[in-house]
C-alpha positions as CSV (number, residue, x, y, z in Angstrom):
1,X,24.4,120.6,-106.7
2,X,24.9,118.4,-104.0
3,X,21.3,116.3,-105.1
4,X,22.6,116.2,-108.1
5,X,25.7,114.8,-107.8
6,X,24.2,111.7,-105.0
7,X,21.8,110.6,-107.7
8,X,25.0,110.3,-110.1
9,X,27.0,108.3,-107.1
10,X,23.7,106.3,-106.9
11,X,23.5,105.3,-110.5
12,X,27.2,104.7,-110.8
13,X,26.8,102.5,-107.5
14,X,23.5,100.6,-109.0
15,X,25.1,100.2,-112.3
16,X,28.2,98.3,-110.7
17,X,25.5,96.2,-108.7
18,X,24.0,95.3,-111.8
19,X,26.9,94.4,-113.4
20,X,28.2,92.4,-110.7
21,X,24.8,90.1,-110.9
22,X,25.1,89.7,-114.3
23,X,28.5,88.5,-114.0
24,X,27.2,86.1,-111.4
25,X,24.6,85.1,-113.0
26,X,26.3,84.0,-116.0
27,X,28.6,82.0,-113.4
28,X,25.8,79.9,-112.4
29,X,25.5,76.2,-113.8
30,X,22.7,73.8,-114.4
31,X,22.2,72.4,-110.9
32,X,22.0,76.4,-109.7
33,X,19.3,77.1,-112.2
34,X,17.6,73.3,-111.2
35,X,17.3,74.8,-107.9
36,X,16.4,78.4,-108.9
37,X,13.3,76.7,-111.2
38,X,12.0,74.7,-108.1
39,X,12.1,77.2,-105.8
40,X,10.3,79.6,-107.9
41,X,8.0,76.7,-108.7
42,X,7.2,76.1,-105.0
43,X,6.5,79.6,-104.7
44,X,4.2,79.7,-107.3
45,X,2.1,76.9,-106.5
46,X,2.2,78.2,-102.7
47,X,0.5,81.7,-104.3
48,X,-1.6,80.0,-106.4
49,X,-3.2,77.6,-103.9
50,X,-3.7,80.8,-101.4
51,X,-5.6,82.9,-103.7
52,X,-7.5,79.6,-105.2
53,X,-11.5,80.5,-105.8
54,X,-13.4,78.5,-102.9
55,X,-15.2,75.5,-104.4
56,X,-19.2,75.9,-105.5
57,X,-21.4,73.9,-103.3
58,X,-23.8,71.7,-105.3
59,X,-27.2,72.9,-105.4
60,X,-29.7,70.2,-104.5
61,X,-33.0,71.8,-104.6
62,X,-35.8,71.2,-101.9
63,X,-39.3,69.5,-102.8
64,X,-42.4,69.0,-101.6
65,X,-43.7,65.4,-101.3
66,X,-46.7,62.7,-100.5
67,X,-46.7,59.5,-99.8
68,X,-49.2,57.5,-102.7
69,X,-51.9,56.0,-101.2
70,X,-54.8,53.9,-102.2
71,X,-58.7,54.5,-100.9
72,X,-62.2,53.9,-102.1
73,X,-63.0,56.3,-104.6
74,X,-66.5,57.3,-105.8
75,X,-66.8,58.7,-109.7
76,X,-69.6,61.0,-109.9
77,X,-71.4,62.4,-112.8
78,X,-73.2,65.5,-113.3
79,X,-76.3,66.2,-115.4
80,X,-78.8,68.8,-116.4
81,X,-82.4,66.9,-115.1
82,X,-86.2,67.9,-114.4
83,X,-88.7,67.0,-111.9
84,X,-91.7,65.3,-112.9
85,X,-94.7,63.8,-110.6
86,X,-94.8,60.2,-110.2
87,X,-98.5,60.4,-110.8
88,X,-100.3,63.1,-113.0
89,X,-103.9,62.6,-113.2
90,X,-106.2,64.4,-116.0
91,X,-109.8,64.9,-114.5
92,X,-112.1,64.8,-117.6
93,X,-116.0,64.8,-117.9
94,X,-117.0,61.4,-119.0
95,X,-120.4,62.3,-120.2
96,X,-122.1,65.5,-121.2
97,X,-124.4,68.1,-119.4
98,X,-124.2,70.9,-117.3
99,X,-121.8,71.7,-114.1
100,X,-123.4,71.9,-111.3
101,X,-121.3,71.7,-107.9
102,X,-117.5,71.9,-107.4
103,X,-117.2,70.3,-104.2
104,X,-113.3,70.9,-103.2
105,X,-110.6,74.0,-102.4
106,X,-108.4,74.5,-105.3
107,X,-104.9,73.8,-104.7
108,X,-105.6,71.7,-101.6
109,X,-105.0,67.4,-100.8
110,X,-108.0,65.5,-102.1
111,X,-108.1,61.5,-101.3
112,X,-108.8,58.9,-103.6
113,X,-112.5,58.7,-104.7
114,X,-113.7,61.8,-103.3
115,X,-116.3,63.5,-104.8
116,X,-114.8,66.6,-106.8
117,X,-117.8,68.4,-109.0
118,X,-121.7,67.1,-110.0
119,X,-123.0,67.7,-113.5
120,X,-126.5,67.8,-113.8
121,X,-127.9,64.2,-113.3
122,X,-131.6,64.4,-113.9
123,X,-131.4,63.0,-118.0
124,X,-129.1,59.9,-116.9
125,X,-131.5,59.1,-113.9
126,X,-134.5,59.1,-116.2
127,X,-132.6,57.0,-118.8
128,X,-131.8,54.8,-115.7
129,X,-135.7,54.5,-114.9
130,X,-136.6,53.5,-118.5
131,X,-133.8,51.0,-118.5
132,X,-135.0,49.8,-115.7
133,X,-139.0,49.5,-116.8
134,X,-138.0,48.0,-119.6
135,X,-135.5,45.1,-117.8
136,X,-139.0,44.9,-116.0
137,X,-140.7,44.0,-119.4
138,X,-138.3,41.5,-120.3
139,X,-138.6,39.5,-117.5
140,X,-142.2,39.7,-117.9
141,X,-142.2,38.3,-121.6
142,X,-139.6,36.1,-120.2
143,X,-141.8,34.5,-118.0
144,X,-144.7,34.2,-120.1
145,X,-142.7,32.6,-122.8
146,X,-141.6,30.3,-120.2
147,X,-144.9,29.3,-118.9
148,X,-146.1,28.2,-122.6
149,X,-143.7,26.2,-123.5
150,X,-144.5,24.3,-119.6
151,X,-148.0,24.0,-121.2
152,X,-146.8,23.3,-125.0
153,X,-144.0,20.0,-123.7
154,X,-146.7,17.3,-122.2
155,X,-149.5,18.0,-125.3
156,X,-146.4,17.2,-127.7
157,X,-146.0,14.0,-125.5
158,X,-149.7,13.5,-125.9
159,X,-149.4,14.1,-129.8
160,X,-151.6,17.0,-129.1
161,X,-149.3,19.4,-130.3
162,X,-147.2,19.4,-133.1
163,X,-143.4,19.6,-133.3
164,X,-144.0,23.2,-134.9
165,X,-145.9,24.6,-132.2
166,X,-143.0,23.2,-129.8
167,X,-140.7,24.7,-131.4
168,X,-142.3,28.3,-131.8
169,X,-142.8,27.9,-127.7
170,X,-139.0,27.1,-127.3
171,X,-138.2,30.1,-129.6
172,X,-140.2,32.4,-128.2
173,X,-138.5,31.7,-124.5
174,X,-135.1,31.7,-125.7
175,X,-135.7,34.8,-127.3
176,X,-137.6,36.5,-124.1
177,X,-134.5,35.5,-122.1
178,X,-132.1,37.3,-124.2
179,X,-134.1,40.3,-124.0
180,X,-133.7,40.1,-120.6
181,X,-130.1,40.0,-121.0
182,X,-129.8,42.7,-123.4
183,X,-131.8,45.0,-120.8
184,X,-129.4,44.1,-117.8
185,X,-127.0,45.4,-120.2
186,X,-128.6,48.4,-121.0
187,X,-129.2,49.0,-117.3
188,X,-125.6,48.7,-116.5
189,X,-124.8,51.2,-118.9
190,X,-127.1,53.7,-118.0
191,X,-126.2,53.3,-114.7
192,X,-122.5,53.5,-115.2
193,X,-123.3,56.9,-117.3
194,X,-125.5,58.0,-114.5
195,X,-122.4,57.5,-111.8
196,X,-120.0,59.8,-114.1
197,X,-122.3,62.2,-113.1
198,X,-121.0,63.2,-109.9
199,X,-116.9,62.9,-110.5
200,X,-114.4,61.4,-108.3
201,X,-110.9,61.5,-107.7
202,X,-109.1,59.1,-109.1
203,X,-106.0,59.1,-106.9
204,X,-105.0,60.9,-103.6
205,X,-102.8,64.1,-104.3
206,X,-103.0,67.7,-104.8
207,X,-105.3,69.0,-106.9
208,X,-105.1,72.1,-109.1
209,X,-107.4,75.0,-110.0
210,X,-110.5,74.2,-111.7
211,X,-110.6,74.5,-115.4
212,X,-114.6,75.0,-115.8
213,X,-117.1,77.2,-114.2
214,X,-120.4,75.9,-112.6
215,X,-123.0,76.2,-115.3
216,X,-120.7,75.4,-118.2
217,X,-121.4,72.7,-120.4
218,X,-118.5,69.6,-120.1
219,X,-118.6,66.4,-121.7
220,X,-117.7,65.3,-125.1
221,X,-119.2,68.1,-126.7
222,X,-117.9,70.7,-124.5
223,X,-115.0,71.4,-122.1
224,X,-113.9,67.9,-120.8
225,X,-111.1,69.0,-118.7
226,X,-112.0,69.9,-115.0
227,X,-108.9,69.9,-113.1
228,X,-105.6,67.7,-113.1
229,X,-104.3,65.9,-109.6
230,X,-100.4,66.0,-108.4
231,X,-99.2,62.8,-106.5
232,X,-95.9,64.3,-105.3
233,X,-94.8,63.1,-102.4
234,X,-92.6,60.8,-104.3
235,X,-91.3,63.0,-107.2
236,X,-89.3,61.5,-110.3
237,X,-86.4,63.4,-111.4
238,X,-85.5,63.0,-115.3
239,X,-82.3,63.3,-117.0
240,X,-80.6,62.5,-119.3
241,X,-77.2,60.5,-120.0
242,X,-75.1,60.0,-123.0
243,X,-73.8,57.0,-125.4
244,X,-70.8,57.7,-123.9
245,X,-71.6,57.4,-119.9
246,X,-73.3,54.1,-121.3
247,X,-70.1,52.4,-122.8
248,X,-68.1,53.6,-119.4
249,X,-70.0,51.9,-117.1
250,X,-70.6,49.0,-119.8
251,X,-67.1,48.3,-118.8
252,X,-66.8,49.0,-115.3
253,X,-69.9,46.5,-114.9
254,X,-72.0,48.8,-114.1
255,X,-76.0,48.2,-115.3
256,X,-77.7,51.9,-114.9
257,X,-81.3,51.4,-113.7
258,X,-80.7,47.6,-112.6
259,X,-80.1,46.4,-109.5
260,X,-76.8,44.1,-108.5
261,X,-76.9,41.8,-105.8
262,X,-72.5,41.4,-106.3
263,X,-72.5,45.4,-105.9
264,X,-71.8,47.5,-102.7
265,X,-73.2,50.2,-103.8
266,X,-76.3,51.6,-105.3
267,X,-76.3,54.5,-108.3
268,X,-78.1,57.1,-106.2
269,X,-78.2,60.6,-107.2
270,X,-78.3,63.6,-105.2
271,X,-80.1,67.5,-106.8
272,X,-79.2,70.5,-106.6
273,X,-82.3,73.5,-105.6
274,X,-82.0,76.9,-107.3
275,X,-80.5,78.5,-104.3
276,X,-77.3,75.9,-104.9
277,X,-78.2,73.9,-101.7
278,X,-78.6,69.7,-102.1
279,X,-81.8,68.4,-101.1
280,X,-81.8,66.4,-98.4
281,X,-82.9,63.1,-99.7
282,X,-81.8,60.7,-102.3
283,X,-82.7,59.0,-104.7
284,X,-82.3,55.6,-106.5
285,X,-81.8,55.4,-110.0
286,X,-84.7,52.8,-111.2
287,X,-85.6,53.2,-115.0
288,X,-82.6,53.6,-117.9
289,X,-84.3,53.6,-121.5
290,X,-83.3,50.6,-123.1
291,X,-82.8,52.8,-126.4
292,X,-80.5,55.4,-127.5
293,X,-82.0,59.0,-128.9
294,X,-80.0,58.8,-132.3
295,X,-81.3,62.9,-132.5
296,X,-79.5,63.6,-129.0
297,X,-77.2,60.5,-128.7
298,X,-78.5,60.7,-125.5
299,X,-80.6,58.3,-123.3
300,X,-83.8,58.8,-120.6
301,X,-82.6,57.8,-116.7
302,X,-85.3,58.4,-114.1
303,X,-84.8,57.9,-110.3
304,X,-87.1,58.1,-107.4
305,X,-86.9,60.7,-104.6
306,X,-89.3,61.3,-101.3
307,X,-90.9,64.8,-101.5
308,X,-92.9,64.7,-98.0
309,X,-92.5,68.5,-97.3
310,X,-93.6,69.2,-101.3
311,X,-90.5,71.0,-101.0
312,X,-89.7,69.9,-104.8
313,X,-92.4,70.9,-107.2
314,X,-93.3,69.3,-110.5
315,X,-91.8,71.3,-113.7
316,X,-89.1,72.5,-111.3
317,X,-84.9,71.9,-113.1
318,X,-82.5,70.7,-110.9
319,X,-78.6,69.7,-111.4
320,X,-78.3,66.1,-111.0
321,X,-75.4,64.2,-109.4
322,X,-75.5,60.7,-110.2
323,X,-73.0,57.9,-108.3
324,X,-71.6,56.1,-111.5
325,X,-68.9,53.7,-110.1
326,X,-66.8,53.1,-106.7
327,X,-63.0,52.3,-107.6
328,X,-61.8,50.3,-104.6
329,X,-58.6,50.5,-103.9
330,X,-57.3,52.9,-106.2
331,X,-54.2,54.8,-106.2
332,X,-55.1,59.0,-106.0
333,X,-52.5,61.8,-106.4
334,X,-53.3,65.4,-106.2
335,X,-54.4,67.1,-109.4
336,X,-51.2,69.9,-109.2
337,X,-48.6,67.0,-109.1
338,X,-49.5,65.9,-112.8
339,X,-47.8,67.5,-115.5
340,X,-49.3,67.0,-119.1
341,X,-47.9,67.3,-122.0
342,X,-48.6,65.4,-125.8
343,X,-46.7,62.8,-125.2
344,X,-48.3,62.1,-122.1
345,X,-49.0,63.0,-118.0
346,X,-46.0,61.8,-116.1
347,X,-45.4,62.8,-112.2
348,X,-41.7,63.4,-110.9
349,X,-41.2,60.4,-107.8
350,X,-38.4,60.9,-105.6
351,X,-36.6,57.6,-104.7
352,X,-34.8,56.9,-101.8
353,X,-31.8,57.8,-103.1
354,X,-33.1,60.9,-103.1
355,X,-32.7,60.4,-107.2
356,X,-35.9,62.1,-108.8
357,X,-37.4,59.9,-111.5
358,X,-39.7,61.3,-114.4
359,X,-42.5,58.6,-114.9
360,X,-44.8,58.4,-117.2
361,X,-48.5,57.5,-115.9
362,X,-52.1,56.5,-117.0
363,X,-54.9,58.9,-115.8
364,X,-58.5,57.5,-114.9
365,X,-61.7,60.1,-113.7
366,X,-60.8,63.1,-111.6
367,X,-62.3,63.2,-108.3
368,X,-62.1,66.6,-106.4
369,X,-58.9,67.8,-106.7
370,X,-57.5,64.5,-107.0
371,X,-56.7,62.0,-109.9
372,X,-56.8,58.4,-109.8
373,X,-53.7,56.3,-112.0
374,X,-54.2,53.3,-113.7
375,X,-50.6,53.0,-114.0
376,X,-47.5,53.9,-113.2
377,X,-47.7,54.2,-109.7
378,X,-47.2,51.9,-106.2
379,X,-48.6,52.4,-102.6
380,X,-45.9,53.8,-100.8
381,X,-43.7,55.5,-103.5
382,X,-42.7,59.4,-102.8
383,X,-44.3,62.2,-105.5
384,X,-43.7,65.5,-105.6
385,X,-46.0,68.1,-105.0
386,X,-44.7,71.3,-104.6
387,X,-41.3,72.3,-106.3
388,X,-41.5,69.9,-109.6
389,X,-41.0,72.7,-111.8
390,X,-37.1,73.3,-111.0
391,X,-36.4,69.3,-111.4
392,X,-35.2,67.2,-114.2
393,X,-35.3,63.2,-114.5
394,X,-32.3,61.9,-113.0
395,X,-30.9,65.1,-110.4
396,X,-30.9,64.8,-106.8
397,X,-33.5,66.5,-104.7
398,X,-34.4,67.1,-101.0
399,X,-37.5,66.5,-99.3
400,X,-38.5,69.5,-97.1
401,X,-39.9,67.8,-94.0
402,X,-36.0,66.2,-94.1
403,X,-34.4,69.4,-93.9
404,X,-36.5,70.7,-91.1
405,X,-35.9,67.6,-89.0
406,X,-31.7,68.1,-89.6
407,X,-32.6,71.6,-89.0
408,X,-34.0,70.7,-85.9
């Protein structure tokens, strides 16, 4: 009972209260309620400033960059080619008969004009002997005829003879002389058939196995082919290069297979062996067909290379790498900077505002895992290599070796 009759006294006592402020309240005037407003105002801008969200802190992302630079840059192209012997020599039989000495080891060096096989000689030399006997003849009747027209000239003088006989005498010798010249001839040709007899080389090289047995017949009417000689220690690699590659280094300047006196370089080409190691020599490029293949579109280029160790073979395919042009000068990025798209390749440059500006550029030839621009680009400008993909043209952007140094 006695709980219940304090909360009663309470309410009674609260209701009072409450009707006292009321009663106050409606007392107040306009300059109370001025000063009520700001002071609840105040408050409320006190509150609101405490419990304020803490400001977001721009986020300036951090890049990679390079510095452009310029240096000599050498454009290479690449090419399917073969190797081919500067000299390959067929040995053929000249004249007919039977073979009867091979006079070298098969695969081995021969030098020039050494005697390689012998077919039988005994017909030629006998032809030889009657070419001779009848030069012999000739000369004979030659001097005869000679000697009668010395006896026929002073009886003509003496009108002992007539101009007929003269004239028989004079015929007679001009006639015995050309016999003789007709048998010389005869003689050289025997003897020139008689000397294919025994077969030389006709250049110094390696030479390959023979292609006839002793005993067979060779010649005209038989096997002519003996054996074929290799001159290989200079070897000529062929390949070939396209309409294109033509017009490219049309307008770079650039004469393949002539030399240039004005040029600082020379278009040598390096080869790859079948075990993917580069020969050790090089070559110059000397011969480019005048003539395009309109088949292939293609054109013949051959260049010279040393083989002293045989190490390249004839037959043999090789990858060719050829020097086309040296860009002096040139400004290079790296490859991954680029970005391409079809409107064109631009690179993001970072200025030293620390602005990033999307530029568009001009590629030229790839070299390694570098490009070189034509334009777009200046020594000394800042590109970014690593991190492009989170900018856009115009934001700001930090350079990473920056915020190590402040770091630091």
């Amino acid at each position: 009972m006695k709980g219940s009759q304090f909360l009663k006294d309470t309410y009674a006592n609260v209701g009072k209260s409450s009707q006292y402020i009321v009663v106050k309240i409606k007392k107040l005037d306009w300059r109370h309620w001025t000063a009520i407003g700001i002071v609840v105002a105040g408050i409320a801008g006190v509150i609101i400033w405490l419990t304020r969200p803490e400001p977001a802190e721009e986020v300036v992302p951090i890049v990679s960059t390079e510095t452009v630079t310029t240096e000599d840059v050498q454009i290479y192209g690449e090419y399917p080619g073969s190797v081919t012997a500067q000299q390959f020599v067929e040995v053929r039989a000249r004249v007919e008969g039977y073979l009867e000495q091979m006079l070298f080891e098969e695969g081995t060096y021969v030098k020039k004009n050494q005697v390689l096989f012998i077919i039988d000689p005994r017909q030629y030399k006998a032809t030889v002997d009657r070419a001779k006997a009848m030069l012999e003849k000739a000369k004979a009747m030659e001097l005869k005829a000679e000697r009668d027209l010395e006896r026929i000239r002073p009886l003509y003088d003496q009108k002992a003879a007539s101009q007929l006989d003269l004239d028989n005498a004079i015929a007679s010798y001009e006639s015995a002389k050309a016999e003789v010249l007709m048998s010389e001839a005869d003689l050289k040709q025997d003897e020139l058939a008689l000397s294919y007899t025994t077969v030389r080389s006709p250049i110094s090289g390696y030479i390959s196995e023979r292609h006839a047995d002793i005993g067979t017949l060779v010649g005209p009417g038989g096997q002519s082919l003996l054996a074929t000689i290799v001159k290989s220690d200079t070897v000529t690699v062929e390949f070939k290069m396209t309409d294109l590659d033509y017009q490219i280094s049309k307008a770079r300047n650039v004469n393949i297979g002539q030399k240039d006196s004005l040029r600082k370089w020379d278009p040598y080409v390096t080869i790859t062996l079948a075990d993917k190691s580069v020969y050790k020599y090089r070559g110059l490029v000397d011969f480019a067909d005048p003539q395009v293949d309109s088949r292939s579109g293609t054109f013949s280029v051959h260049a010279d290379i040393p083989n002293p160790d045989r190490e390249l073979l004839p037959g043999q395919f090789t990858n060719v790498t050829l020097l086309l042009d040296v860009r002096e000068d040139a400004v290079v990025v790296p490859t991954k900077a680029v970005e391409i798209e079809k409107d064109g390749s631009y690179i993001f440059v970072l200025r030293n505002d620390n602005i990033v500006e999307r530029r568009f550029i001009e590629l030229g030839p790839e070299t390694g895992n570098n490009v070189v621009v034509e334009r777009g680009l200046l020594p000394g400008e800042q590109i970014v290599t690593e991190g492009f993909h989170k900018l856009q043209h115009g934001m700001k952007a930090r350079r990473a070796d920056q915020l190590q140094v402040s770091i630091d």
